[in-house]
PDB file as gemmi writes it, atoms N, CA and C in Angstrom:
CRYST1    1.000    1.000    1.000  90.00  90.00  90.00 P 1                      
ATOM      1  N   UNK A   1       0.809  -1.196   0.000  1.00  0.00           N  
ATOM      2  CA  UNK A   1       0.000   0.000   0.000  1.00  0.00           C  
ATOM      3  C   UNK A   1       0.851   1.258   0.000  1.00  0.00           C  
ATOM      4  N   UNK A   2       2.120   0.598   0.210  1.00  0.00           N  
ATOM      5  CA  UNK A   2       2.922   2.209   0.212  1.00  0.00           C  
ATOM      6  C   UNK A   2       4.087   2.148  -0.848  1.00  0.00           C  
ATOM      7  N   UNK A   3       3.965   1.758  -1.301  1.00  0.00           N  
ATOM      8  CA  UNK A   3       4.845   1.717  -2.779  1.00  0.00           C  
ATOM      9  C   UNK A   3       4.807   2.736  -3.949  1.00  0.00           C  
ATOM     10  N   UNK A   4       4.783   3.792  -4.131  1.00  0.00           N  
ATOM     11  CA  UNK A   4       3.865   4.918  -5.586  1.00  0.00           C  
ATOM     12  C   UNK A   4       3.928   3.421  -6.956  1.00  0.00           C  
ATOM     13  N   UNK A   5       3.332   4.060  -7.640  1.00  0.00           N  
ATOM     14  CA  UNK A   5       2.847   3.474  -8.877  1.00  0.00           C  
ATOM     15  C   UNK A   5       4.343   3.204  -9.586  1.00  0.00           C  
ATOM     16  N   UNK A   6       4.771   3.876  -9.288  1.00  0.00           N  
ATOM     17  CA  UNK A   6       6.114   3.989 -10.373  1.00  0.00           C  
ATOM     18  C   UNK A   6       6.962   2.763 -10.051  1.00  0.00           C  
ATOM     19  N   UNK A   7       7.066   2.173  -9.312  1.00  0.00           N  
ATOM     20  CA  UNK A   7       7.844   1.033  -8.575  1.00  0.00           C  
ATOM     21  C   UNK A   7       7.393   0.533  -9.607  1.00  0.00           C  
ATOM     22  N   UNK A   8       6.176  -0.237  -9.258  1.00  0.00           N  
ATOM     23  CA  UNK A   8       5.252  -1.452  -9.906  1.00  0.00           C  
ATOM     24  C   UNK A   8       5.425  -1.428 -11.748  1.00  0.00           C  
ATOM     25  N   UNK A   9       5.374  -0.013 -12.103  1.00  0.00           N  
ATOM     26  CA  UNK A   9       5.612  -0.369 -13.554  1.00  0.00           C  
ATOM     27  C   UNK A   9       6.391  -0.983 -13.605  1.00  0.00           C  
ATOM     28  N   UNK A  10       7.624  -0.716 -13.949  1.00  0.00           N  
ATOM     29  CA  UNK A  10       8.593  -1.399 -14.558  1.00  0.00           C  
ATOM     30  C   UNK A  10       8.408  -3.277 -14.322  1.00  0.00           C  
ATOM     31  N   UNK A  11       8.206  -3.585 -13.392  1.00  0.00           N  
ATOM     32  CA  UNK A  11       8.103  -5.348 -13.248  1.00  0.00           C  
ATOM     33  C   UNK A  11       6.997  -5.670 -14.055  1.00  0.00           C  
ATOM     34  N   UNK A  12       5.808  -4.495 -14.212  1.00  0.00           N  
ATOM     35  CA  UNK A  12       4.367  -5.133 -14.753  1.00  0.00           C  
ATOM     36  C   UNK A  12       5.228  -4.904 -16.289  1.00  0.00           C  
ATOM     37  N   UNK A  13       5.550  -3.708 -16.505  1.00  0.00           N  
ATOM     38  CA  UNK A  13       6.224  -4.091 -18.314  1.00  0.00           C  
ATOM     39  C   UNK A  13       7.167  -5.569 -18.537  1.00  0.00           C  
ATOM     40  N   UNK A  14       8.136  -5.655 -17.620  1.00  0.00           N  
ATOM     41  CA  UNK A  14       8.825  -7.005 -17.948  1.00  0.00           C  
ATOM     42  C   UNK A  14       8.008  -7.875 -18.039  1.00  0.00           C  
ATOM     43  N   UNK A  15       6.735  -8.166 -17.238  1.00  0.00           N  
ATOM     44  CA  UNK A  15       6.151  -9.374 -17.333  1.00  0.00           C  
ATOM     45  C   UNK A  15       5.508  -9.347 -18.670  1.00  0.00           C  
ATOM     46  N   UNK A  16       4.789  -8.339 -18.809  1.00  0.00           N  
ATOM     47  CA  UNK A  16       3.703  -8.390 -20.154  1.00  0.00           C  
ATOM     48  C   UNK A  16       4.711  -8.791 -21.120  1.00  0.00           C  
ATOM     49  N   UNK A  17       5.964  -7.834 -21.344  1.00  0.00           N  
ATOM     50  CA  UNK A  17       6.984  -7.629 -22.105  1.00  0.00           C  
ATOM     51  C   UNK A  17       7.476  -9.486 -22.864  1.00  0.00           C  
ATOM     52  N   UNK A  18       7.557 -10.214 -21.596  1.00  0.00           N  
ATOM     53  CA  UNK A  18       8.071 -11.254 -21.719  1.00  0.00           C  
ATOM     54  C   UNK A  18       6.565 -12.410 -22.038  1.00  0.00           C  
ATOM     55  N   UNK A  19       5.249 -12.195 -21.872  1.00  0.00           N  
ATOM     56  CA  UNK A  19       4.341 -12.777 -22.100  1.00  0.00           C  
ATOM     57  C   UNK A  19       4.147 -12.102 -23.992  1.00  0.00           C  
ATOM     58  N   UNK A  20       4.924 -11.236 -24.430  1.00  0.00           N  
ATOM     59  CA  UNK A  20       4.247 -11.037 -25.978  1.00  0.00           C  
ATOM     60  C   UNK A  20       3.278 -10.278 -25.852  1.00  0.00           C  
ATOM     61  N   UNK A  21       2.526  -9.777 -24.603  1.00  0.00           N  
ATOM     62  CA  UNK A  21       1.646  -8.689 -24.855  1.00  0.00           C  
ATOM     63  C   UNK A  21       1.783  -7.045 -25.065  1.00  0.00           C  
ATOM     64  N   UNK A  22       2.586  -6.908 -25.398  1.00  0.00           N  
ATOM     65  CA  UNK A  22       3.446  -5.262 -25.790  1.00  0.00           C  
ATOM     66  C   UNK A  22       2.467  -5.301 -26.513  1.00  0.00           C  
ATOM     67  N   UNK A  23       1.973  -3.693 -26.909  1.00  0.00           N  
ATOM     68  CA  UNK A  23       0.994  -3.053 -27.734  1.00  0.00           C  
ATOM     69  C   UNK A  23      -0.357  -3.645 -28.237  1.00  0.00           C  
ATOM     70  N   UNK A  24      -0.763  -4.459 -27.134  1.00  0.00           N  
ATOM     71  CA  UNK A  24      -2.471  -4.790 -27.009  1.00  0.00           C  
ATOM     72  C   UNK A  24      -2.980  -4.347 -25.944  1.00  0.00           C  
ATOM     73  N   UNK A  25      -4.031  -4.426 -26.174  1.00  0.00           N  
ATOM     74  CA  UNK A  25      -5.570  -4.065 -24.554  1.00  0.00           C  
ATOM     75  C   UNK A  25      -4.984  -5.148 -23.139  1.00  0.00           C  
ATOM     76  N   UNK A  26      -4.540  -5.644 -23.359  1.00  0.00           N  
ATOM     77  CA  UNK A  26      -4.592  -7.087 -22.390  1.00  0.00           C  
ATOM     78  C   UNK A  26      -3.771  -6.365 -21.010  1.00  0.00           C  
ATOM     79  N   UNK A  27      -2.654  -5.761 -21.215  1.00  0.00           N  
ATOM     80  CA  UNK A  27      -2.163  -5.204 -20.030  1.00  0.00           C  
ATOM     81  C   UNK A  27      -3.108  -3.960 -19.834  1.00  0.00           C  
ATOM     82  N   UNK A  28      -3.808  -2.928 -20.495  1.00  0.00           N  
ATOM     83  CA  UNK A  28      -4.443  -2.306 -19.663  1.00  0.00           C  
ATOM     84  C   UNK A  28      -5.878  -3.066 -18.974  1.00  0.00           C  
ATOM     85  N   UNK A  29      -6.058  -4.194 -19.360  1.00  0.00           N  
ATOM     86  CA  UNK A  29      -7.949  -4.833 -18.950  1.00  0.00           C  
ATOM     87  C   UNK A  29      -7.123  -5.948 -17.672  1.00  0.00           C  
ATOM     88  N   UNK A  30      -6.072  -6.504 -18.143  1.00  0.00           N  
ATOM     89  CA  UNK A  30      -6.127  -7.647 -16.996  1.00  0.00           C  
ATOM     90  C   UNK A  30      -5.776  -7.471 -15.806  1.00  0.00           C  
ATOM     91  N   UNK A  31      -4.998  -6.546 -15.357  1.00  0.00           N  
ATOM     92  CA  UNK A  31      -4.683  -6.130 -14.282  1.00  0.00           C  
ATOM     93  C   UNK A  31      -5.642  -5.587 -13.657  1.00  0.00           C  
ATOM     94  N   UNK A  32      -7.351  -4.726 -13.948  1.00  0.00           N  
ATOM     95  CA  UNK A  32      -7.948  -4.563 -13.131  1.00  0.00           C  
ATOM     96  C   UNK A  32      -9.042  -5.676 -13.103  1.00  0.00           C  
ATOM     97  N   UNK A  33      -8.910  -6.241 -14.303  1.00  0.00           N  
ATOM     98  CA  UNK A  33     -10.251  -7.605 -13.756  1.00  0.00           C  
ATOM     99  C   UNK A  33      -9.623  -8.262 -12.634  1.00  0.00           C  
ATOM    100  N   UNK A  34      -8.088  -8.799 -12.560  1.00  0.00           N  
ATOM    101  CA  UNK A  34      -7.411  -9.755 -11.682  1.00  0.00           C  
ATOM    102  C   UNK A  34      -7.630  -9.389 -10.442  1.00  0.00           C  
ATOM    103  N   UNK A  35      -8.009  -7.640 -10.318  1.00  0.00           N  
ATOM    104  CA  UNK A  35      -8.215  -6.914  -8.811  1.00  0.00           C  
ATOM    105  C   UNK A  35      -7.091  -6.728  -8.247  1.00  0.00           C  
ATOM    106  N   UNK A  36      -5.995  -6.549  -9.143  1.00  0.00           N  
ATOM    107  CA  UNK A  36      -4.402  -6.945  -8.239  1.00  0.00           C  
ATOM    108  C   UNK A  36      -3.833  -5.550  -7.438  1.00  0.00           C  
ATOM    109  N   UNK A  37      -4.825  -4.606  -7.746  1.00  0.00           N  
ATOM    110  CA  UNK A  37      -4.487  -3.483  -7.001  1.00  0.00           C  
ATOM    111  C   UNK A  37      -4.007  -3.862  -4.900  1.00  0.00           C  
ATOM    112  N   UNK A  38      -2.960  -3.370  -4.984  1.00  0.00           N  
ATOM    113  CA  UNK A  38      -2.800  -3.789  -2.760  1.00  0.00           C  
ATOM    114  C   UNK A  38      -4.182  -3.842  -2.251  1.00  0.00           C  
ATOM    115  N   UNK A  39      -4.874  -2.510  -2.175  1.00  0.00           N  
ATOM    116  CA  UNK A  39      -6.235  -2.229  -1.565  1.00  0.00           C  
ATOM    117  C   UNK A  39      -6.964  -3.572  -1.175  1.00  0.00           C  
ATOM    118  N   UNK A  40      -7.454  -3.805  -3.174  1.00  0.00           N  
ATOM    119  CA  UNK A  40      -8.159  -5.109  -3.065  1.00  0.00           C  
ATOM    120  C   UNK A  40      -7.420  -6.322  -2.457  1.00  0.00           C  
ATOM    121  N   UNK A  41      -6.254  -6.888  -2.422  1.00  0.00           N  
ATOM    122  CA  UNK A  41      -5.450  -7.759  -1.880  1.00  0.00           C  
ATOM    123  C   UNK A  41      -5.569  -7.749  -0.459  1.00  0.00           C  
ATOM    124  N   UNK A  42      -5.382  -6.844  -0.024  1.00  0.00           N  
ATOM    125  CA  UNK A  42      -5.502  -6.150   1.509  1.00  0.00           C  
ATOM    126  C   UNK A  42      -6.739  -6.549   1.965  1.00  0.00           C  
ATOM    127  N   UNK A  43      -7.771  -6.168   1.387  1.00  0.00           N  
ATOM    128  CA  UNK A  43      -9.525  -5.932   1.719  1.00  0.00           C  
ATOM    129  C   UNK A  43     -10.175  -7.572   2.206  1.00  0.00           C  
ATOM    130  N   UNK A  44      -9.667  -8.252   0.898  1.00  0.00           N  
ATOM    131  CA  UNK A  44      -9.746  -9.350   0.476  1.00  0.00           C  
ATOM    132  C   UNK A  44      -9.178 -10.434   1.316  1.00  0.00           C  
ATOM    133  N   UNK A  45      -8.082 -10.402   2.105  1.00  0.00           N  
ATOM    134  CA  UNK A  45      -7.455 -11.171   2.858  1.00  0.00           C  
ATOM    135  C   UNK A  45      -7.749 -10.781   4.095  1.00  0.00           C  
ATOM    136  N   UNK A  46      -8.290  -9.602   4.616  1.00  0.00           N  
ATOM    137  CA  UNK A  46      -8.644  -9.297   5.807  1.00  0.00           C  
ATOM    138  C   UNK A  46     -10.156  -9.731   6.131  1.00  0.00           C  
ATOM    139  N   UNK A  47     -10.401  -9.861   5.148  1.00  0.00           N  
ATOM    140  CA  UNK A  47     -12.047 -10.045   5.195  1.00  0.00           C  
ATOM    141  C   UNK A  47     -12.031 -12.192   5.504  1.00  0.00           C  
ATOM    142  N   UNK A  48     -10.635 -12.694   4.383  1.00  0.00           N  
ATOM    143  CA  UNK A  48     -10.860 -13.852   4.932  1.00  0.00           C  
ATOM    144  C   UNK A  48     -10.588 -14.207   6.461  1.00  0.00           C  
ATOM    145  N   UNK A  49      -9.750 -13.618   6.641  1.00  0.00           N  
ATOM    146  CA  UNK A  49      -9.105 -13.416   8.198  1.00  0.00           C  
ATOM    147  C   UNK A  49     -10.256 -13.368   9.496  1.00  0.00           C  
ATOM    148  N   UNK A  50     -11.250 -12.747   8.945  1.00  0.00           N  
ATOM    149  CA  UNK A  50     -12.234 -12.103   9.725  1.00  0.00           C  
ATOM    150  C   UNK A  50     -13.819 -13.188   9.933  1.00  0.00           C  
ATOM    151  N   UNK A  51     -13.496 -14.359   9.187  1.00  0.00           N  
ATOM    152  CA  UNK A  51     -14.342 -15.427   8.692  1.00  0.00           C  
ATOM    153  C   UNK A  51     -14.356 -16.430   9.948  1.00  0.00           C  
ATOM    154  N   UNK A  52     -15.041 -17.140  10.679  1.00  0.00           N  
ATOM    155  CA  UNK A  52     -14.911 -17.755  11.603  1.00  0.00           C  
ATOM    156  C   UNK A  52     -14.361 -19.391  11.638  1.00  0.00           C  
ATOM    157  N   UNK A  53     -13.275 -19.553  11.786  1.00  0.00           N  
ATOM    158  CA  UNK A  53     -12.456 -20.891  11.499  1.00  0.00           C  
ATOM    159  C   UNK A  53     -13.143 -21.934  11.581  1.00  0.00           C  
ATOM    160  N   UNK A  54     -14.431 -22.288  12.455  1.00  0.00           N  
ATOM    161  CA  UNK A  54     -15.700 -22.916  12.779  1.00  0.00           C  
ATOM    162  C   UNK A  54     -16.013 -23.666  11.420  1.00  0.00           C  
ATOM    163  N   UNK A  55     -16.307 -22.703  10.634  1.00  0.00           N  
ATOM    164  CA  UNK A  55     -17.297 -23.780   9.600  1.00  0.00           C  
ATOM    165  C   UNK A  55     -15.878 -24.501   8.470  1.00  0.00           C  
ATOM    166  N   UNK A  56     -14.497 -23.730   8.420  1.00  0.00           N  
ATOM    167  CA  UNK A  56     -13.904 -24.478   7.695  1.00  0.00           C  
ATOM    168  C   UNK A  56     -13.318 -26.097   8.282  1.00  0.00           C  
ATOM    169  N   UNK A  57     -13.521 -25.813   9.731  1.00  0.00           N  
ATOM    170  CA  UNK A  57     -13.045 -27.387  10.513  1.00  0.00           C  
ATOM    171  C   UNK A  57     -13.996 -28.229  10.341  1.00  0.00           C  
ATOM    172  N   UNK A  58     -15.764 -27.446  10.453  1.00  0.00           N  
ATOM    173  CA  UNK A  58     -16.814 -28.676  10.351  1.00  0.00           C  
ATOM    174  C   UNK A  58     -16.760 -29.234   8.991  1.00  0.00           C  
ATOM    175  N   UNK A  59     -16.728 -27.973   7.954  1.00  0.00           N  
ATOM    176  CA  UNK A  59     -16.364 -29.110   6.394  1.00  0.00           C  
ATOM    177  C   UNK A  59     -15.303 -30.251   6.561  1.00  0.00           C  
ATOM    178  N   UNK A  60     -14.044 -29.694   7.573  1.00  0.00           N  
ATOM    179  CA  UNK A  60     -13.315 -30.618   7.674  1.00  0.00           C  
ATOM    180  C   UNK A  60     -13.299 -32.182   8.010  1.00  0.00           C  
ATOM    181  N   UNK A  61     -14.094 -31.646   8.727  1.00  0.00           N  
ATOM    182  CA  UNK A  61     -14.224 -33.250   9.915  1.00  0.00           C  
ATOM    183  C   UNK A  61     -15.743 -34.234   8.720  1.00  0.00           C  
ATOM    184  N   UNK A  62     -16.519 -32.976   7.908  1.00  0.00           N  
ATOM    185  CA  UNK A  62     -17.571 -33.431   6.910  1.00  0.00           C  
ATOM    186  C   UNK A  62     -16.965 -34.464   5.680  1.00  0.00           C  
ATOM    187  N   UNK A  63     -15.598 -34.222   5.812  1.00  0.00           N  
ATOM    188  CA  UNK A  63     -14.488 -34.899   4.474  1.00  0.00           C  
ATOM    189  C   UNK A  63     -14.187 -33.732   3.079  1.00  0.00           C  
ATOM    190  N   UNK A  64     -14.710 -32.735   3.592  1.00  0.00           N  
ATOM    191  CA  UNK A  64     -14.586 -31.744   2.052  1.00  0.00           C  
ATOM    192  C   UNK A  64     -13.262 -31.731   2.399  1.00  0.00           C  
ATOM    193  N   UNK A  65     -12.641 -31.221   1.025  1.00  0.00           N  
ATOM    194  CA  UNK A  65     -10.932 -31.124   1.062  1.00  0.00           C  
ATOM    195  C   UNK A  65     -11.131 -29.463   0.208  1.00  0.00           C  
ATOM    196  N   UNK A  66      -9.885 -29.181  -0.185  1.00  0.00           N  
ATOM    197  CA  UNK A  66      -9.201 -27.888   0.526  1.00  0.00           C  
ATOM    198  C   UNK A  66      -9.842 -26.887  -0.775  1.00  0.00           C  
ATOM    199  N   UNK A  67     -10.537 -27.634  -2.114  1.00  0.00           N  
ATOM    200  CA  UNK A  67     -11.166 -26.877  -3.233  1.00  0.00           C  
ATOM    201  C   UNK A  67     -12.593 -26.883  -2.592  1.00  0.00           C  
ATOM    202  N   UNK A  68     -13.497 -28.058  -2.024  1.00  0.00           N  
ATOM    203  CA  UNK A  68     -14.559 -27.467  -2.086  1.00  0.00           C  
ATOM    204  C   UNK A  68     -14.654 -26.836  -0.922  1.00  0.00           C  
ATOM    205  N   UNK A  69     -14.420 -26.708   0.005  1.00  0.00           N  
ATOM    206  CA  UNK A  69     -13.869 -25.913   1.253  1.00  0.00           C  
ATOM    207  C   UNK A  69     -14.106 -24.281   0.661  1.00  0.00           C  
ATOM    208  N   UNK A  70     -13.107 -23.770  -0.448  1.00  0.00           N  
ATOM    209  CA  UNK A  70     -13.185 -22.717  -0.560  1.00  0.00           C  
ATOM    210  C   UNK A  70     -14.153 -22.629  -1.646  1.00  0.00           C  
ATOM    211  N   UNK A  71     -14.672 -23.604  -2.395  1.00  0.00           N  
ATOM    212  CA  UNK A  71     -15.865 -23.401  -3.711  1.00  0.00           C  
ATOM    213  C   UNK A  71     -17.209 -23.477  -3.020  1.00  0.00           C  
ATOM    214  N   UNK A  72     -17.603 -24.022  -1.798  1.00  0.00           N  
ATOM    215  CA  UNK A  72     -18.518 -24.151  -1.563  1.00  0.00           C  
ATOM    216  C   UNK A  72     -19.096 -23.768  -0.024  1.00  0.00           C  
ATOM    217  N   UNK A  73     -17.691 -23.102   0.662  1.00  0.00           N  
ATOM    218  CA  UNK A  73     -17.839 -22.293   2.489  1.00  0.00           C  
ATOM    219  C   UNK A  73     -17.558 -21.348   2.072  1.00  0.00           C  
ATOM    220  N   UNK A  74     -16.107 -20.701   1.827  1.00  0.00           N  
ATOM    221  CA  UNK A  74     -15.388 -19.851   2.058  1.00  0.00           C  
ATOM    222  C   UNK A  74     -15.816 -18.607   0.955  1.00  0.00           C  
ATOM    223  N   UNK A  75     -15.881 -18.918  -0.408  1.00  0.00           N  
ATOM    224  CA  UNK A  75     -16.594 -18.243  -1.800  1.00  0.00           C  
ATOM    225  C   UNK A  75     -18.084 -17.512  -1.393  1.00  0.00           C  
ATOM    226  N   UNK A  76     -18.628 -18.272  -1.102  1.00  0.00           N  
ATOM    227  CA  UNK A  76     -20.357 -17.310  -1.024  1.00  0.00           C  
ATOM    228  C   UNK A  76     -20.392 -16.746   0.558  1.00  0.00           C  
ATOM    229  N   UNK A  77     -19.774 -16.848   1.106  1.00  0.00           N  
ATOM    230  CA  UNK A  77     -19.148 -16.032   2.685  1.00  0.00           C  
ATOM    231  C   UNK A  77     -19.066 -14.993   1.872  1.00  0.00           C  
ATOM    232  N   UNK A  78     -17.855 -14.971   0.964  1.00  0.00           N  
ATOM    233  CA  UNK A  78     -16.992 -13.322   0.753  1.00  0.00           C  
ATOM    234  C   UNK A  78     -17.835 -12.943  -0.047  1.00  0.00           C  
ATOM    235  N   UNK A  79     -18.832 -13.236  -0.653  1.00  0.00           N  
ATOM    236  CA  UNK A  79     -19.724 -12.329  -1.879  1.00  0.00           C  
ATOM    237  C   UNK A  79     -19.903 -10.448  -0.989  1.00  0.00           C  
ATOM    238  N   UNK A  80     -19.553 -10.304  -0.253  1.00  0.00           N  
ATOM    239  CA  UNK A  80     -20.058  -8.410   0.088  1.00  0.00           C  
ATOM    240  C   UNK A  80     -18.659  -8.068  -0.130  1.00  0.00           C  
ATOM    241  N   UNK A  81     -17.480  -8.777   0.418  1.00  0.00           N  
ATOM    242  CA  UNK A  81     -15.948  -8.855  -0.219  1.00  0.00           C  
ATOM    243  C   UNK A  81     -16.007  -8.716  -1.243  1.00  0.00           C  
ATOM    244  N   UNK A  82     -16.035  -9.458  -2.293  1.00  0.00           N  
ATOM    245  CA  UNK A  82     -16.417  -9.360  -3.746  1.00  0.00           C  
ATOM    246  C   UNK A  82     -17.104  -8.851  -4.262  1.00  0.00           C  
ATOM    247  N   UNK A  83     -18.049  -8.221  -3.754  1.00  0.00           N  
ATOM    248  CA  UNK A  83     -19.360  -7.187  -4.195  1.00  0.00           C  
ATOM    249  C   UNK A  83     -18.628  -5.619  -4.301  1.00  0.00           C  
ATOM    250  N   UNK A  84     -18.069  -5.906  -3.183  1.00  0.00           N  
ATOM    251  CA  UNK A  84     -17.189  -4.486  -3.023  1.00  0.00           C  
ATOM    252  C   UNK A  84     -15.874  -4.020  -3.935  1.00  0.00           C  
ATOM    253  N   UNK A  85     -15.447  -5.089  -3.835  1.00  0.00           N  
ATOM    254  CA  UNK A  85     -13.922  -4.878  -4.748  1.00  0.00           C  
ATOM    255  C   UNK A  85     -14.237  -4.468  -6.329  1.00  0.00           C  
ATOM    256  N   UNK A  86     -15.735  -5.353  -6.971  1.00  0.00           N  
ATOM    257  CA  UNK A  86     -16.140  -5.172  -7.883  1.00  0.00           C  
ATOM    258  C   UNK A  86     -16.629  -3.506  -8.284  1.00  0.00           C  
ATOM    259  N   UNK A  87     -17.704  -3.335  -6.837  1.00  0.00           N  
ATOM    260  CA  UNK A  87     -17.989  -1.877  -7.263  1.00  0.00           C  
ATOM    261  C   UNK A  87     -16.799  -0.959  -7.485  1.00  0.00           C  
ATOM    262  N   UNK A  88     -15.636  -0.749  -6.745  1.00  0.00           N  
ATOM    263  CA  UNK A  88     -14.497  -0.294  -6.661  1.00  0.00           C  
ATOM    264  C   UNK A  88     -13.639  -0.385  -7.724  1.00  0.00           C  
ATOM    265  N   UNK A  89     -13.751  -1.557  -8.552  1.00  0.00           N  
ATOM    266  CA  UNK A  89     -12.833  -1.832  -9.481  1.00  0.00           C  
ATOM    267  C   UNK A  89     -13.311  -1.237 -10.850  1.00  0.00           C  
TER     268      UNK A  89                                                      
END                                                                             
């Protein structure tokens, strides 16, 4: 969150640079669909943080393993998380 913008270019050009995407849409669209802004990263991980460890142990002990855990507890929990980052983004 405390980095200026200017840091971050240069690594986001090497990467695109080295993926072949120089002079298309793709580096200006994917970086805000991905949400990779700190904020959202930040928002997003605090919000899982903030989730009560409770229901991921009862899936546990239920036999879910560690995809449907988060496809089917942890995912429709964060929808106001995700509601938000979206309006924002």
């Amino acid at each position: 969150l405390m980095l200026p913008i200017h840091v971050l270019i240069v690594p986001q050009y090497v990467m695109f640079s080295q993926a072949h995407l120089i002079n298309t849409f793709v580096p200006l669209i994917l970086p805000k669909l991905l949400a990779t802004d700190a904020f959202f990263v930040f928002l997003m991980v605090q919000f899982f943080r903030s989730l009560p460890a409770e229901h991921e142990e009862a899936a546990r002990l239920d036999g879910a393993g560690n995809a449907r855990i988060f496809l089917q507890i942890m995912l429709p929990m964060a929808t106001p998380a995700l509601a938000t980052t979206a309006i924002f983004t």
